[in-house]
C-alpha positions as CSV (number, residue, x, y, z in Angstrom):
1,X,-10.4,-23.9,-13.6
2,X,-13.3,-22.0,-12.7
3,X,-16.8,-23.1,-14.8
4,X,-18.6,-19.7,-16.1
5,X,-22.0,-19.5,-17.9
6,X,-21.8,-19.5,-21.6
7,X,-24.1,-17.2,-21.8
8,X,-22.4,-16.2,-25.2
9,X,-24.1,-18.6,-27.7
10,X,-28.0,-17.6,-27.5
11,X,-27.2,-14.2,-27.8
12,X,-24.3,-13.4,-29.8
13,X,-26.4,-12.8,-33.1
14,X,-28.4,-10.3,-31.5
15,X,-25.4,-8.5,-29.4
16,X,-23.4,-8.8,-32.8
17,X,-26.1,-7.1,-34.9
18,X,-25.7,-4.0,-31.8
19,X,-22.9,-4.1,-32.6
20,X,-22.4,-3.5,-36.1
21,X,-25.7,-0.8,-35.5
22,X,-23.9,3.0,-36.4
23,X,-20.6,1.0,-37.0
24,X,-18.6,3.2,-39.9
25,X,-16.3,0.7,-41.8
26,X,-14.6,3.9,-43.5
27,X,-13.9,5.1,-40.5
28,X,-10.3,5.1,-39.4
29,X,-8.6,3.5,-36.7
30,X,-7.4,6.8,-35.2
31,X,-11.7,7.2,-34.9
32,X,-12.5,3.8,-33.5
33,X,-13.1,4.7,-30.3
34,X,-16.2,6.9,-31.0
35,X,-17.1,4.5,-34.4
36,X,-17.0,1.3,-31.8
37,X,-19.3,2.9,-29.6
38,X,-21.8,0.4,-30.9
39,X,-19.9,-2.6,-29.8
40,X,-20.4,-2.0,-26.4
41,X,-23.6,-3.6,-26.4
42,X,-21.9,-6.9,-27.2
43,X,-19.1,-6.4,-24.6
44,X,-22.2,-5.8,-22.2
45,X,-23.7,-9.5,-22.9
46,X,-21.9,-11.6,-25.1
47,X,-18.7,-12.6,-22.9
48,X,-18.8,-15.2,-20.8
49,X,-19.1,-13.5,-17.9
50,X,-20.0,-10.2,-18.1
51,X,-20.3,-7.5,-15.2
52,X,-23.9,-7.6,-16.6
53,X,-25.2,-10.8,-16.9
54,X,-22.3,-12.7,-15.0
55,X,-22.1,-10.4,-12.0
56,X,-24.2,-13.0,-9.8
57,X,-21.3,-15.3,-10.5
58,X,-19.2,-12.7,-8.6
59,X,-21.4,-12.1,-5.7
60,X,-22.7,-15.0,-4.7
61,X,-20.7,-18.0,-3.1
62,X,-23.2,-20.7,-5.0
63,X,-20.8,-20.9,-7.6
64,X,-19.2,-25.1,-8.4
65,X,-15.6,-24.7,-8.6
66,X,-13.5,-27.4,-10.5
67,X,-11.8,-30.3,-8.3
68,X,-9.0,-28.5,-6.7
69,X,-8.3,-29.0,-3.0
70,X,-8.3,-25.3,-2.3
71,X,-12.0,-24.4,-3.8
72,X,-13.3,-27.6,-2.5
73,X,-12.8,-26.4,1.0
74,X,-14.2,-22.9,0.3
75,X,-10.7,-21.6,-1.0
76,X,-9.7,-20.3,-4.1
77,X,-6.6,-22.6,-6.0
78,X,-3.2,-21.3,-5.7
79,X,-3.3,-19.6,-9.2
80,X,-6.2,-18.1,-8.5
81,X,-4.8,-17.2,-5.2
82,X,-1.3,-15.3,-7.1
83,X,-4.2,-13.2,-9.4
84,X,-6.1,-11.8,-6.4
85,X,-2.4,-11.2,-4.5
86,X,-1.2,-9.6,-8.1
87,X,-4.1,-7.6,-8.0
88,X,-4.2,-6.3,-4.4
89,X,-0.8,-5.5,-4.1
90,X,0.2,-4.4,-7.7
91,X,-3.2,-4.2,-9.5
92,X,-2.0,-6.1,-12.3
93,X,-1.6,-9.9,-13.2
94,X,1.4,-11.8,-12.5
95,X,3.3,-12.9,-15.2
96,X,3.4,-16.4,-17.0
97,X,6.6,-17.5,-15.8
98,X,5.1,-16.1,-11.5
99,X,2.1,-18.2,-12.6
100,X,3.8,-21.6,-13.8
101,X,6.1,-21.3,-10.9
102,X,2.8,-21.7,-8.8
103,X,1.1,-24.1,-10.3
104,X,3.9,-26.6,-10.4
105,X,4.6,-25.5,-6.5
106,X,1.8,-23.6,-4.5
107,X,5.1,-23.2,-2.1
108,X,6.6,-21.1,-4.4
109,X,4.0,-18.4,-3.5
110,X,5.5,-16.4,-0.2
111,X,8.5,-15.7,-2.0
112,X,6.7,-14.4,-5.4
113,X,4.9,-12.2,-2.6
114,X,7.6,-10.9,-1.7
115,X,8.9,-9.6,-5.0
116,X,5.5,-7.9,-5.3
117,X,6.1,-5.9,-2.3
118,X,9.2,-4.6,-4.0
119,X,7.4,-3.3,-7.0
120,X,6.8,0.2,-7.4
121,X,3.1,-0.6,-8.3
122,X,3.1,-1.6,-4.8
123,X,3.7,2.0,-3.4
124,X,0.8,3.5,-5.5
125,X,-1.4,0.6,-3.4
126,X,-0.4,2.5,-0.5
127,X,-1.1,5.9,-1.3
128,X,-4.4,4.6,-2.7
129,X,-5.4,3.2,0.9
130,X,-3.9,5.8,3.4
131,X,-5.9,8.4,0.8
132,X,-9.2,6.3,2.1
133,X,-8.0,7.3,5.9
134,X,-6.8,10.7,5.3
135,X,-9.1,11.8,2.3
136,X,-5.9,13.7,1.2
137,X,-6.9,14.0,-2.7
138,X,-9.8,15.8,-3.7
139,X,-10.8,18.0,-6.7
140,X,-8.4,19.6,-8.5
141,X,-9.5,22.5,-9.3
142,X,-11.9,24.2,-6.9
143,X,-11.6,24.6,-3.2
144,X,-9.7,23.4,-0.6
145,X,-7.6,23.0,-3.7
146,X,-7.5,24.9,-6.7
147,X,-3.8,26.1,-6.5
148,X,-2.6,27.8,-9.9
149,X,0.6,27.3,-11.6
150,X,2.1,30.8,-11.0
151,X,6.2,31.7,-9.6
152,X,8.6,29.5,-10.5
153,X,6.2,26.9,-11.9
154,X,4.4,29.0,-14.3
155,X,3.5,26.8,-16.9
156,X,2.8,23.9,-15.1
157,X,0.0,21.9,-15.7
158,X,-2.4,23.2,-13.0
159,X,-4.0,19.5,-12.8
160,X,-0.3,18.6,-12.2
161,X,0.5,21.1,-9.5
162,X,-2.4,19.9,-7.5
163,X,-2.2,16.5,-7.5
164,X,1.3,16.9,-6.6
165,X,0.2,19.2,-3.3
166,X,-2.4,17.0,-2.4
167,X,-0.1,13.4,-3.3
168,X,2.2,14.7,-0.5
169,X,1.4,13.5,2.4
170,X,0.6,10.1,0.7
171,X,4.1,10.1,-0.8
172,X,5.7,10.2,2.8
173,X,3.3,7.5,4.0
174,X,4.4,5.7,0.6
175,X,8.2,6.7,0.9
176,X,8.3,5.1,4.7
177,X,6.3,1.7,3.7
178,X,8.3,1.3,0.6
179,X,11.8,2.1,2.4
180,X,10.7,-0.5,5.4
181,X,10.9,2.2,7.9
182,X,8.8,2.0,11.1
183,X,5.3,2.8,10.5
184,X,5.1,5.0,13.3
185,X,7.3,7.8,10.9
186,X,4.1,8.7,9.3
187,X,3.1,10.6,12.8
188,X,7.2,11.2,14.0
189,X,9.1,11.4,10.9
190,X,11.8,14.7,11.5
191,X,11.3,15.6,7.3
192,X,8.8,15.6,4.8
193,X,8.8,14.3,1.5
194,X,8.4,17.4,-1.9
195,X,9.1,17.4,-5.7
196,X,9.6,20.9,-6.9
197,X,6.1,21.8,-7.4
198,X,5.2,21.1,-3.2
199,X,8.6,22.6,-2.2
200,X,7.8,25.7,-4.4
201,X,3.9,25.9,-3.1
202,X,5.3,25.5,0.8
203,X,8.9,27.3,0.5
204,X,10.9,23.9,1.1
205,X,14.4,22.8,0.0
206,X,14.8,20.9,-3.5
207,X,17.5,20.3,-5.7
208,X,14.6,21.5,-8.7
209,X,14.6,18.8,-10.4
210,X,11.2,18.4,-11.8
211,X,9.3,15.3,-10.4
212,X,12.0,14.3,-8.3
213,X,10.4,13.4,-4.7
214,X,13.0,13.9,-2.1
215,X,13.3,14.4,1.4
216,X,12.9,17.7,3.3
217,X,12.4,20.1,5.8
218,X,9.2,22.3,6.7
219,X,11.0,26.0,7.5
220,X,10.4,27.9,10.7
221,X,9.1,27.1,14.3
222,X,6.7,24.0,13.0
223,X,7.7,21.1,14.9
224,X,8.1,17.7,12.6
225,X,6.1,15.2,13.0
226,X,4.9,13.0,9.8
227,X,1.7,14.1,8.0
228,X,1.0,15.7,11.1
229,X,2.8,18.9,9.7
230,X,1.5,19.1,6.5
231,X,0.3,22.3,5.2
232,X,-1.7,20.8,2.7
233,X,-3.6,18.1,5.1
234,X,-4.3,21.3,7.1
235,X,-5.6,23.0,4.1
236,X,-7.6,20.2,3.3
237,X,-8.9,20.0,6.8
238,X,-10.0,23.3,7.7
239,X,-10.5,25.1,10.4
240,X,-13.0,28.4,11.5
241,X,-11.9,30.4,14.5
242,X,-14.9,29.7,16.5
243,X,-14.3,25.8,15.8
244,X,-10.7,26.5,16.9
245,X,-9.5,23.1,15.2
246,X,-11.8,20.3,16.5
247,X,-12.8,19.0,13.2
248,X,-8.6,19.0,12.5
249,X,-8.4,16.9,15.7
250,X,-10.7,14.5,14.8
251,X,-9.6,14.3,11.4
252,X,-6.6,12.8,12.9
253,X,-8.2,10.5,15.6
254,X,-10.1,9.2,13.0
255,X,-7.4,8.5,10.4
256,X,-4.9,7.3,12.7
257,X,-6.9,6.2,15.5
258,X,-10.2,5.0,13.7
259,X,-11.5,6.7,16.3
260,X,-14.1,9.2,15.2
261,X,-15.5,11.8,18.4
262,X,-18.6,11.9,16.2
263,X,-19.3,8.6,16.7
264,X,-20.3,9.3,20.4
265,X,-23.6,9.0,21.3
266,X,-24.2,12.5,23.4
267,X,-27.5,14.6,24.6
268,X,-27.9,17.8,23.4
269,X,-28.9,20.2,26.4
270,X,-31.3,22.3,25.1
271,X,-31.0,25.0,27.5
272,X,-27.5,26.3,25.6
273,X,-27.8,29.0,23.4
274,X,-25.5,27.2,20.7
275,X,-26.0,31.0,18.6
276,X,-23.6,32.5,21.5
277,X,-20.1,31.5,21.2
278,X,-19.4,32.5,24.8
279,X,-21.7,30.3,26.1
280,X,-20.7,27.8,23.8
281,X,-17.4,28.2,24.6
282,X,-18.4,27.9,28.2
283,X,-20.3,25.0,27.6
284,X,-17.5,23.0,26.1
285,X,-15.8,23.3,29.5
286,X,-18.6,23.1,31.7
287,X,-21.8,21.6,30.8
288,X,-21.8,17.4,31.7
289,X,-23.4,16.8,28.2
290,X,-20.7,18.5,26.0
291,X,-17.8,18.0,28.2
292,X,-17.8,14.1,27.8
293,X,-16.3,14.5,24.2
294,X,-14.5,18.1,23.9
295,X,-12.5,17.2,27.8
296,X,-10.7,15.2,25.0
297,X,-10.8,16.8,21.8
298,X,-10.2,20.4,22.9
299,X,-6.5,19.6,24.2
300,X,-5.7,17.5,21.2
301,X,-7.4,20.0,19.1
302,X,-4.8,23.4,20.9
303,X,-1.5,21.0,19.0
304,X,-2.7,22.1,15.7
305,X,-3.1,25.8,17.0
306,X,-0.3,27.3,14.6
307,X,-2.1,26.5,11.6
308,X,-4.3,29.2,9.7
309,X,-8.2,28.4,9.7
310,X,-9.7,28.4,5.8
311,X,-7.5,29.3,3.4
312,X,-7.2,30.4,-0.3
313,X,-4.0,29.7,-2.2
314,X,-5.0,31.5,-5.3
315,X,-4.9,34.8,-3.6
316,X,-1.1,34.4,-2.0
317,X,1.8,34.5,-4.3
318,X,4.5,31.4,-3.4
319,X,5.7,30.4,-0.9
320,X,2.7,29.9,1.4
321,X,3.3,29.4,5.0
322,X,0.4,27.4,6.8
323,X,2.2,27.9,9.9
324,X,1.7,31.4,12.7
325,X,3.2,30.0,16.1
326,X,0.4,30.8,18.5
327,X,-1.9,31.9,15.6
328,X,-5.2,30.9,17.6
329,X,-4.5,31.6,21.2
330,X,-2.4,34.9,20.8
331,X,-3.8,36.3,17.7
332,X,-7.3,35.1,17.0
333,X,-7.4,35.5,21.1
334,X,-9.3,31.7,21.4
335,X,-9.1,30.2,24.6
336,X,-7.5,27.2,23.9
337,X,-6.9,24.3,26.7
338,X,-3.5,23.1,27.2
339,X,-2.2,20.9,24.7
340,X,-2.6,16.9,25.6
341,X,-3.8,13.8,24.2
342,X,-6.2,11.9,25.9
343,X,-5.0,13.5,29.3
344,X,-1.5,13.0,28.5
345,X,0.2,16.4,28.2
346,X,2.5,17.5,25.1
347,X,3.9,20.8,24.0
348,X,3.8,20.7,20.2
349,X,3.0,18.8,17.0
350,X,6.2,16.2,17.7
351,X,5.1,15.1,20.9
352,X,1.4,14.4,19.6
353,X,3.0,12.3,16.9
354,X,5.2,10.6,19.8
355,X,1.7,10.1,21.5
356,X,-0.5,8.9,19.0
357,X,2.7,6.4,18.1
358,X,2.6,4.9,21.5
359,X,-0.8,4.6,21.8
360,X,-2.2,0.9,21.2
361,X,-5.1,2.2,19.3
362,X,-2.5,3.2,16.5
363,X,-1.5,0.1,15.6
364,X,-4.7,-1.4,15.9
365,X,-6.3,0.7,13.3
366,X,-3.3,0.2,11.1
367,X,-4.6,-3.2,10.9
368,X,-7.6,-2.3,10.9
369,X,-7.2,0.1,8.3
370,X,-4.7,-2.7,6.1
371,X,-7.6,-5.4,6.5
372,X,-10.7,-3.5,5.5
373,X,-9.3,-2.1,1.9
374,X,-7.5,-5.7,1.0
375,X,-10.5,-7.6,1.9
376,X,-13.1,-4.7,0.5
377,X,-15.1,-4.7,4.2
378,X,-16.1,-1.8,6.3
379,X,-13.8,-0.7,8.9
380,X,-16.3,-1.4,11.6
381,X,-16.6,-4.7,10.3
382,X,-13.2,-6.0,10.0
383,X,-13.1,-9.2,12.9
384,X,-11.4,-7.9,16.4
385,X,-9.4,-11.1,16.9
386,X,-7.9,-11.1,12.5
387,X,-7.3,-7.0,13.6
388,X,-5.5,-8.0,16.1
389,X,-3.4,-10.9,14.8
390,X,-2.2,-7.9,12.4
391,X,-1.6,-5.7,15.0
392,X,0.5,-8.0,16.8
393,X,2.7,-9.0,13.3
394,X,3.1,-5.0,13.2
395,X,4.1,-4.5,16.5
396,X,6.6,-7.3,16.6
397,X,8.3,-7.0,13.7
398,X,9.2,-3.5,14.9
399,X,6.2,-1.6,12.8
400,X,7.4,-3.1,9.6
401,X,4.3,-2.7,7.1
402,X,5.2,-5.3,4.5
403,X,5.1,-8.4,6.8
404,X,1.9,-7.9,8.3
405,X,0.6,-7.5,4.5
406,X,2.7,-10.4,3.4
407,X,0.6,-12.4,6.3
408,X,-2.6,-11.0,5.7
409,X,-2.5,-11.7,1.6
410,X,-1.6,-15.2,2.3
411,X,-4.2,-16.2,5.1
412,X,-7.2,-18.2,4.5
413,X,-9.7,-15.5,4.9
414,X,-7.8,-13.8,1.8
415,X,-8.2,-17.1,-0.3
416,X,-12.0,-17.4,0.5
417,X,-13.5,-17.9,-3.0
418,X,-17.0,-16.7,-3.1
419,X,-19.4,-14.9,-0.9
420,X,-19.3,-11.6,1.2
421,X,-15.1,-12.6,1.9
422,X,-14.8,-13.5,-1.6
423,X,-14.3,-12.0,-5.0
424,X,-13.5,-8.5,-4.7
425,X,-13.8,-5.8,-7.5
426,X,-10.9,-4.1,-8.8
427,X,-11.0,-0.5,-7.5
428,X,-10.4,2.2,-10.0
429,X,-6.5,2.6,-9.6
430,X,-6.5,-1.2,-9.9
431,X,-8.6,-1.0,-13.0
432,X,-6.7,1.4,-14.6
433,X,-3.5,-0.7,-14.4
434,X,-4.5,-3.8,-15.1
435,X,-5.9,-2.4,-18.6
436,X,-3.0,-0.5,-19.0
437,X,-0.7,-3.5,-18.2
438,X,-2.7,-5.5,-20.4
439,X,-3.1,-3.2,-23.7
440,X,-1.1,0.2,-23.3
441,X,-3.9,1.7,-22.6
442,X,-4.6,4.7,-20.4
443,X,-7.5,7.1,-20.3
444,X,-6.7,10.3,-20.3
445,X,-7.6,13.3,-21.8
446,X,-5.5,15.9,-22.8
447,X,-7.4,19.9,-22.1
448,X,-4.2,21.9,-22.4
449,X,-5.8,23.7,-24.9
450,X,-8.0,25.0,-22.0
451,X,-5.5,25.6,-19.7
452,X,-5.8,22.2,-17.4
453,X,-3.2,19.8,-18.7
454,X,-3.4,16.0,-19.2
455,X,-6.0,14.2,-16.6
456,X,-5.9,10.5,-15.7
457,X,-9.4,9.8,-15.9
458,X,-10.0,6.8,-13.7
459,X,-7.5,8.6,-11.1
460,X,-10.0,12.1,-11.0
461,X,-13.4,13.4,-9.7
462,X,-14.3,16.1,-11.1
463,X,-13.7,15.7,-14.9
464,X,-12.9,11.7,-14.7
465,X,-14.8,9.1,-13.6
466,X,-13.1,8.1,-10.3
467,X,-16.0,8.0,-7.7
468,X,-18.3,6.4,-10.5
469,X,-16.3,3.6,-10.8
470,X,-16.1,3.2,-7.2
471,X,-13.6,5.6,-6.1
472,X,-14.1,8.5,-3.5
473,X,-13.7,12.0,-3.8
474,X,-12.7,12.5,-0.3
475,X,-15.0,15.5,0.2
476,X,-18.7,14.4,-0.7
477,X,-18.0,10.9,-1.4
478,X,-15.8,9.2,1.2
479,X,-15.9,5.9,1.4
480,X,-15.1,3.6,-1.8
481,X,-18.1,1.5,-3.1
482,X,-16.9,-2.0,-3.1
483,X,-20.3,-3.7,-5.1
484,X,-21.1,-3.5,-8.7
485,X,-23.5,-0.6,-9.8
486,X,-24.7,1.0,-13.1
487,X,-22.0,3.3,-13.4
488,X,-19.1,1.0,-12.5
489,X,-20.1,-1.1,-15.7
490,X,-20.4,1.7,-17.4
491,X,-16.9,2.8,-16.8
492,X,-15.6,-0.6,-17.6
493,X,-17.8,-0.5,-20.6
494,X,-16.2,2.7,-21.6
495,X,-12.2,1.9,-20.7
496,X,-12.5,-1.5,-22.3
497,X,-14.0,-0.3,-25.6
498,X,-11.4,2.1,-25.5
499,X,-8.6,-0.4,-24.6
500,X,-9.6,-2.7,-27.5
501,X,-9.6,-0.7,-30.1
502,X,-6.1,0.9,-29.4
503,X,-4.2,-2.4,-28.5
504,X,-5.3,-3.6,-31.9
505,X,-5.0,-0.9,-33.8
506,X,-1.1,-0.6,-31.8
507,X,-0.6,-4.9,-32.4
508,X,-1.8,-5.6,-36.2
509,X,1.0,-2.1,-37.5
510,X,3.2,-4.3,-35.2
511,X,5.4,-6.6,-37.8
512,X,6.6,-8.9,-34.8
513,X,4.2,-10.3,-33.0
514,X,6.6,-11.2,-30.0
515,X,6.5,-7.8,-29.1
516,X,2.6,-7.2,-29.1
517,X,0.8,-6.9,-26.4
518,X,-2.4,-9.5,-27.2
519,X,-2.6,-10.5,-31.0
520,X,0.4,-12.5,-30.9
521,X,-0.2,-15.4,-32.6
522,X,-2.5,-13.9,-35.8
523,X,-2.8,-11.3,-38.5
524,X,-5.9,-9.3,-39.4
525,X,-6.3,-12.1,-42.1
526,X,-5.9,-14.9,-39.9
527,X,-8.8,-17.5,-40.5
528,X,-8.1,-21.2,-39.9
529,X,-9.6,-22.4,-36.6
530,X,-6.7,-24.1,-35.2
531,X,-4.8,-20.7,-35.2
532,X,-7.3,-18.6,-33.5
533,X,-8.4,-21.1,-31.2
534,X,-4.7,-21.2,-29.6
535,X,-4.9,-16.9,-30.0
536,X,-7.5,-17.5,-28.2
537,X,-6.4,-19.5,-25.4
538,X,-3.1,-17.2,-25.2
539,X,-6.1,-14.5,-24.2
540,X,-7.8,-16.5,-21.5
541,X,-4.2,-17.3,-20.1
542,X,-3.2,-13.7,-20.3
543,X,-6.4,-11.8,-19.1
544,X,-7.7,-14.3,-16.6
545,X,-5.0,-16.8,-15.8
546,X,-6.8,-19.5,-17.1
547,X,-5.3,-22.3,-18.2
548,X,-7.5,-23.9,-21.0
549,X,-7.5,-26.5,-23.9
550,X,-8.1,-25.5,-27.3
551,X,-11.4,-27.2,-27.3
552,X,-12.6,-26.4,-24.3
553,X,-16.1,-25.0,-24.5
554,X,-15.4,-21.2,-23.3
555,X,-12.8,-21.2,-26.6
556,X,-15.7,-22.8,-28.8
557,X,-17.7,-19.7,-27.2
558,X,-15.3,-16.9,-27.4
559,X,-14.6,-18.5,-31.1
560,X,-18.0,-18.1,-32.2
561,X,-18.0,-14.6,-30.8
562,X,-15.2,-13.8,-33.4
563,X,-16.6,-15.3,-36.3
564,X,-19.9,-14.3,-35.7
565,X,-18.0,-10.5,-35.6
566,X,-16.1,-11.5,-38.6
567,X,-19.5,-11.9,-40.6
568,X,-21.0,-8.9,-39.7
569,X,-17.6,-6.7,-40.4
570,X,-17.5,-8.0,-43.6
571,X,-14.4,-10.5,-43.1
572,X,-12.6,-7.2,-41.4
573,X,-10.4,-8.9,-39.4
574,X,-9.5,-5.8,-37.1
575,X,-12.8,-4.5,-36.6
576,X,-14.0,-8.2,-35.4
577,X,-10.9,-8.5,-33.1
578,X,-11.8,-5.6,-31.4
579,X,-15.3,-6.7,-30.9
580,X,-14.1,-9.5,-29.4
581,X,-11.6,-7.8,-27.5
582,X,-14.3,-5.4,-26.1
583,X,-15.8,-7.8,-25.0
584,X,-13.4,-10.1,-23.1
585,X,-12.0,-7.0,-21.7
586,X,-15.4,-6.2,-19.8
587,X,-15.8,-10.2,-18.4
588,X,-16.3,-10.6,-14.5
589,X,-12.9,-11.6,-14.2
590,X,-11.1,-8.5,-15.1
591,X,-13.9,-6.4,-12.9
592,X,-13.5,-8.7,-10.1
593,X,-10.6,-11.0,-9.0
């Protein structure tokens, strides 16, 4: 067990006293989110480890652990090992019975891992990090998004017919991980992947059934290949006439070939009059200083020359069709190069994907790509020689994603404890369903009334509080903060005041406590020790893992939180619980693991 700074016992009269400040005991439980507001002040300081005053204890690598073999050497134990696998790969913890198994035989753990790649939790993981590559999802409801629910899905949520154009792409990446096809579908694949809103939008085939996600076809002369011939990631990535699809073909390099032509360092010739587009366009071809990078890009750039430049979907009744075969070169009149990759020619959007498949750098950045969000680093600091350990576990195993993830979760430089390779913080989808996992709780908010439907917000930008908690909005944020701020305990703050007060509210009008979620071992009226010290430890075992004694000093802490609750709610045995609750729900361990 991990020691943590009982931080709790100096402070707790003054956090309790915050927290009984503007707290309504008439109110009902149906109001106790906005009457707990108060109690966040506790949650903020009075646990054990707080993402406030215990967030050193996440960020440093100073930190003692207790006499296991694993943390001695720099490495985190084996059940501390299964949370942070739990959490990368399903963002949840793994269950008692996963977590014995473990601790009676570390050996145990490969085969729990693979289970956890079988979960479906596990595919939204991977739409969650290809999102970071292709910055598919953005917001909802204003430009290049901001499709309305019109046609055959009038009356569809418009938040929902969004998230379900802008989830495609992500979904095939998802549907070819999951399915343990090669990885290399996501640039060949010969279908797509629609529910009925997407094959509505794009004019696809579907059976109709509503949410269904099957496989497809895109209509007319588009060739298939992957999420290279996707109307909406060409939405998303726009394109002018004069820029004649550049910033589309680097899109690309730099998702799939982390490979970014920006990047380059070039010198601007002053003497081109970049206000001319003829001499620009000259230039390109021409001039020493802007040929070194568009020799390259322009020939990529001529395989995405079917698709229309900016684009408003409000304005076009369904279906929409991305697609004009020789849109740029015949009827915009651009003079586009010949289409090749890297000075290997190619006719149409399946032979790029073939390309780009067979190019090393591919599977390199997959790795790359794989490392960087399960270890929270930069991409251009993820270690050449551990990229290409991965690369070569993907290329061997015949582009199979799961084994190279299985090898990566299990490796040493996964199970480094502390420090810059250490803990890492739980990124807002993995947040979102651990709490939910945990208490039932999901925060949403429901604007029908107003014409936008139910929004998940931990999973949105623009009305939720994705890129505050660390999220991106793949337009003006772009690259996930992976290190504590203000607002990211703010938004744990918020979801775990939240959390608490539902789960119990939901357990307490529970009669059997074997089917609660937390409060399974007391009542509201519960008050001898011995009973909420083991509630207690049931807490500790189920939030964090922890395996502790019913004397051990973080109960005696967490204890004195209660009762010190319990005294200032007037013996209101709900009302303290979810002070307590608040607060163990905001400790370091839930916002890192």
């Amino acid at each position: 067990m991990r020691e943590h700074p009982l931080i709790l016992i100096p402070i707790a009269a003054f956090s309790l006293a915050l927290a009984a400040c503007g707290d309504d005991s008439t109110a009902t439980d149906a109001s106790a989110s906005a009457s707990e507001s108060g109690s966040t002040a506790a949650s903020a300081s009075a646990t054990e480890g707080s993402t406030g005053a215990g967030e050193s204890e996440g960020a440093t690598d100073t930190d003692t652990g207790a006499d296991t073999g694993g943390e001695a050497e720099g490495l985190l134990p084996p059940s501390e090992h299964l949370i942070r696998i739990s959490m990368a790969l399903r963002g949840k913890r793994p269950s008692e019975a996963d977590l014995a198994k473990v601790e009676e035989d570390p050996a145990a753990l490969p085969g729990i891992v693979d289970a956890y790649l079988e979960s479906p939790e596990f595919g939204a993981i991977i739409r969650d990090l290809h999102n970071d590559a292709l910055l598919s999802i953005v917001d909802f409801g204003a430009p290049p998004a901001g499709f309305l629910a019109k046609g055959a899905i009038a009356g569809t949520d418009p938040y929902a017919v969004n998230r379900s154009i802008m989830e495609a792409p992500l979904r095939l990446v998802e549907h070819i991980v999951v399915n343990d096809r090669p990885y290399t579908e996501i640039v060949t694949a010969d279908y797509t992947l629609a529910d009925n809103v997407v094959a509505t939008v794009w004019g696809l085939d579907h059976s109709g059934t509503k949410g269904k996600w099957e496989e497809t076809s895109w209509q007319g002369k588009r060739a298939h290949a992957g999420v290279l011939s996707d109307s909406w990631l060409f939405t998303r990535h726009s394109s002018t006439v004069t820029n004649a699809n550049r910033g589309r073909a680097n899109a690309m390099s730099r998702a799939l070939l982390c490979y970014d032509f920006l990047d380059r360092d070039i010198e601007l010739d002053p003497s081109v009059n970049l206000a001319d587009p003829n001499v620009v366009a000259e230039a390109v071809q021409s001039n020493q200083a802007c040929a070194a990078c568009h020799q390259a890009l322009d020939p990529m750039a001529s395989f995405f020359s079917g698709y229309l430049p900016n684009y408003t979907p409000a304005l076009i009744p369904y279906p929409l069709d991305m697609w004009v075969e020789g849109l740029f070169p015949i009827l915009f009149k651009v003079n586009m190069r010949d289409p090749a990759f890297f000075g290997a020619p190619g006719d149409d959007l399946a032979d790029l994907g073939d390309l780009i498949a067979d190019d090393p750098r591919f599977s390199l950045c997959a790795a790359r790509r794989f490392y960087a969000y399960f270890h929270q680093v930069e991409l251009d600091d993820v270690p050449l020689e551990e990229a290409s350990a991965l690369q070569s576990t993907l290329v061997e195993g015949g582009f199979q994603v799961k084994p190279m993830i299985k090898e990566l979760v299990l490796s040493d430089a996964f199970r480094v404890a502390e420090g810059e390779r250490g803990r890492k913080q739980a990124r807002p989808i993995q947040l979102a369903a651990l709490i939910d996992d945990l208490t039932g709780f999901r925060w949403r908010t429901d604007l029908s009334a107003f014409g936008v439907g139910v929004i998940d917000l931990m999973d949105d930008s623009l009305i939720g509080y994705h890129v505050l908690a660390g999220g991106i909005d793949s337009l003006f944020v772009t690259r996930p903060s992976n290190t504590p701020s203000a607002t990211t305990s703010l938004v744990l703050q918020g979801i775990a005041r939240n959390a608490a007060n539902i789960v119990v509210t939901a357990d307490f009008a529970q009669a059997d406590k074997g089917k609660r979620k937390l409060l399974t071992m007391v009542d509201a009226d519960t008050r001898d020790d011995a009973t909420l010290r083991d509630q207690l430890v049931a807490l500790h075992r189920r939030l964090y893992g922890e395996a502790l004694a019913a004397d051990d000093p973080v109960i005696d802490a967490s204890l004195e939180l209660l009762k010190g609750a319990l005294a200032l709610a007037n013996d209101d045995g709900a009302r303290a619980w979810k002070i307590t609750l608040t607060a163990l729900l905001q400790d370091v361990r839930i916002a890192f693991y």
